[in-house]
KOLTIKOL-128982 format. One record per residue: residue number from 0; residue in three letters; x, y, z of N, C-alpha, C, O, CB in turn. Coordinates in steps of 0.001 Angstrom, whole numbers, plus 500000, padded with zeros to 6 digits. Glycine has a CB too. Layout:
   resi   resn      n.u      n.v      n.w     ca.u     ca.v     ca.w      c.u      c.v      c.w      o.u      o.v      o.w     cb.u     cb.v     cb.w
    NUM    ALA        X        Y        Z        X        Y        Z        X        Y        Z        X        Y        Z        X        Y        Z
...
//
This chain:
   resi   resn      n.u      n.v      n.w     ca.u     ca.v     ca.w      c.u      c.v      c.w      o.u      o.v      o.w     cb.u     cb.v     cb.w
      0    UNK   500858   498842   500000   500000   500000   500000   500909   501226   500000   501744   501513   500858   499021   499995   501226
      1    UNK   500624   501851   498968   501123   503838   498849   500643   504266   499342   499448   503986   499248   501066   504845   497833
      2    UNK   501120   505611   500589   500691   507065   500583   500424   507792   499405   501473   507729   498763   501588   507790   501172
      3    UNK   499663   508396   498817   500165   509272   498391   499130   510805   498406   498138   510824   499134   500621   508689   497163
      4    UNK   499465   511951   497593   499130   512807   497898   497807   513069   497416   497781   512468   496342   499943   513481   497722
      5    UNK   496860   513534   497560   495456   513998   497096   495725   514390   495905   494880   513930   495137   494728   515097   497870
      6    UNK   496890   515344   495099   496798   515295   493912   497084   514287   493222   496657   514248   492068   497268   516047   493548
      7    UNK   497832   513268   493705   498147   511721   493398   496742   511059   492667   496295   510792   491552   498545   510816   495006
      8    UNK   496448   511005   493845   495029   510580   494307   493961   510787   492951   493254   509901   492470   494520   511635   495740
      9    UNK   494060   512238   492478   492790   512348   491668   493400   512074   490627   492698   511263   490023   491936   513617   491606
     10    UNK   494754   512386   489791   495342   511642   488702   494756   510720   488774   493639   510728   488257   496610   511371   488615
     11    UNK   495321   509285   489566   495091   508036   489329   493931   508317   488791   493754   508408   487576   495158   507085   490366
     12    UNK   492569   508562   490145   491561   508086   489627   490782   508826   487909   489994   508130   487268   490710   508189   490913
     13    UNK   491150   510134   487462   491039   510571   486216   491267   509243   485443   490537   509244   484452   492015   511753   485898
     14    UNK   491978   508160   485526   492879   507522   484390   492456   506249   484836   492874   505295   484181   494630   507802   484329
     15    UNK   491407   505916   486214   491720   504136   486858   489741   503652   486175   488636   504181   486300   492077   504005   489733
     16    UNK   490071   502884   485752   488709   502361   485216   488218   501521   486235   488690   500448   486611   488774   501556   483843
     17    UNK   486868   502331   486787   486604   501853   488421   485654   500874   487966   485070   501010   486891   485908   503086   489710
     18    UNK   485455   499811   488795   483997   498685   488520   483481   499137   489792   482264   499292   489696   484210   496638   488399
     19    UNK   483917   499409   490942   483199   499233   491943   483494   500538   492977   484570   501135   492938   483500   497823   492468
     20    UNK   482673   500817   493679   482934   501736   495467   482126   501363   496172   480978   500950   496003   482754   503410   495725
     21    UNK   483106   501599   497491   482376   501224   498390   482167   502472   499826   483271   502910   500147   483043   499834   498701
     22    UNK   481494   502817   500318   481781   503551   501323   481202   503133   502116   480017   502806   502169   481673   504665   501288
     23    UNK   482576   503076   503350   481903   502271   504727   482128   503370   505836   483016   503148   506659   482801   500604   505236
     24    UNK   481486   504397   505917   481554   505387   506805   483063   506297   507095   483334   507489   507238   481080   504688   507988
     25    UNK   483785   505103   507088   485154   506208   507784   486454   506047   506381   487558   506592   506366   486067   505275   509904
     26    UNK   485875   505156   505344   486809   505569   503610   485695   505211   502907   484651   504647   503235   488472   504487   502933
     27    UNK   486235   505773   501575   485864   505486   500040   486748   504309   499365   487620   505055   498918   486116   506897   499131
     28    UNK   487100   503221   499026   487464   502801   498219   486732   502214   496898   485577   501827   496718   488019   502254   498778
     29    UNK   487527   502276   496298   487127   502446   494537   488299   501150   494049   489512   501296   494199   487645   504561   493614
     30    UNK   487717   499990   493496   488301   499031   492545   488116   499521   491739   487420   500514   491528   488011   497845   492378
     31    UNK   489126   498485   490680   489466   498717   489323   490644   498512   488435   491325   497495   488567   489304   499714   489233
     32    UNK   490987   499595   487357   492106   498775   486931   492837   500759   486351   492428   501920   486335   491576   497040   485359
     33    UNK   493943   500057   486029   494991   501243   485896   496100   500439   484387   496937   499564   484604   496092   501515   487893
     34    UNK   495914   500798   483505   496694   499958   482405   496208   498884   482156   496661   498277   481185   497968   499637   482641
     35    UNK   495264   498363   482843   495453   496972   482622   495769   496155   484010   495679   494929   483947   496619   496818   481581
     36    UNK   496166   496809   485363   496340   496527   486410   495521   496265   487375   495097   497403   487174   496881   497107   486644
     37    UNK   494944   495922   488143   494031   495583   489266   494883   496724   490340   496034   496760   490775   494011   493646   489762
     38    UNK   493510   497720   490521   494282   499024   491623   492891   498933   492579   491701   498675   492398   494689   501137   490715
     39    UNK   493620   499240   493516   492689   499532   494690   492922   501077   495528   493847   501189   496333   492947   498249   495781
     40    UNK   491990   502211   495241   492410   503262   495416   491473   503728   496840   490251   503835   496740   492331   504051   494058
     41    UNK   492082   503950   497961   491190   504171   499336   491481   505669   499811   492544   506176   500169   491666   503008   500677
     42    UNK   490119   506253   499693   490632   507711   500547   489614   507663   501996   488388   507592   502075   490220   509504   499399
     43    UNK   490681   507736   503091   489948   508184   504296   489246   509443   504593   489392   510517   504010   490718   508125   505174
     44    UNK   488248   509093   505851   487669   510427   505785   488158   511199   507158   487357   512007   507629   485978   510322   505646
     45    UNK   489293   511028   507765   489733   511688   508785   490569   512398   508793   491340   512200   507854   489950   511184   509499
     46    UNK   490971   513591   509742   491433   514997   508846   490988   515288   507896   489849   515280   507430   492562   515150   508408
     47    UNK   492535   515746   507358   492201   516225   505893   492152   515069   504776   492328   515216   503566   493335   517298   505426
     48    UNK   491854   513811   505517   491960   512404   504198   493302   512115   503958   494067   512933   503448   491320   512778   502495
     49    UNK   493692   510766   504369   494555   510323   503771   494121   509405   502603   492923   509177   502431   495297   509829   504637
     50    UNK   495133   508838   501741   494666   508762   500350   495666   507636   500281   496778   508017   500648   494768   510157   499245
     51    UNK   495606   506040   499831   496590   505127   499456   495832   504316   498322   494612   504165   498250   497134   504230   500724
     52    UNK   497159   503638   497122   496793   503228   495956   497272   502054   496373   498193   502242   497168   497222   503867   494703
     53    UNK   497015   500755   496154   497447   499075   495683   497366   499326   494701   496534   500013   494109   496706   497715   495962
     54    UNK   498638   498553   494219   498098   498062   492390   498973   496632   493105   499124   495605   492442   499046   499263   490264
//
């Protein structure tokens, strides 16, 4: 799992071909794919959101 930054964050998802979200109160994660990759992109909702990508 990546940190990365909120502008990170919305790149990927501009470019990640999502099948699925889920929101379970305290993140968002969003499956899908990135190239051709299986990504898993999670933004929390505490503070200011932290934001991590799996591929």
């Amino acid at each position: 799992m990546k940190h990365v930054t909120l502008e990170q964050f919305t790149d990927i998802l501009e470019v990640m071909t999502i099948t699925q979200s889920v929101e379970s109160g305290f993140a968002i994660t969003h499956f899908g794919y990135v190239d051709g990759r299986r990504t898993v992109a999670i933004s929390t909702c505490y503070g200011n959101g932290e934001c991590y990508i799996l591929q």
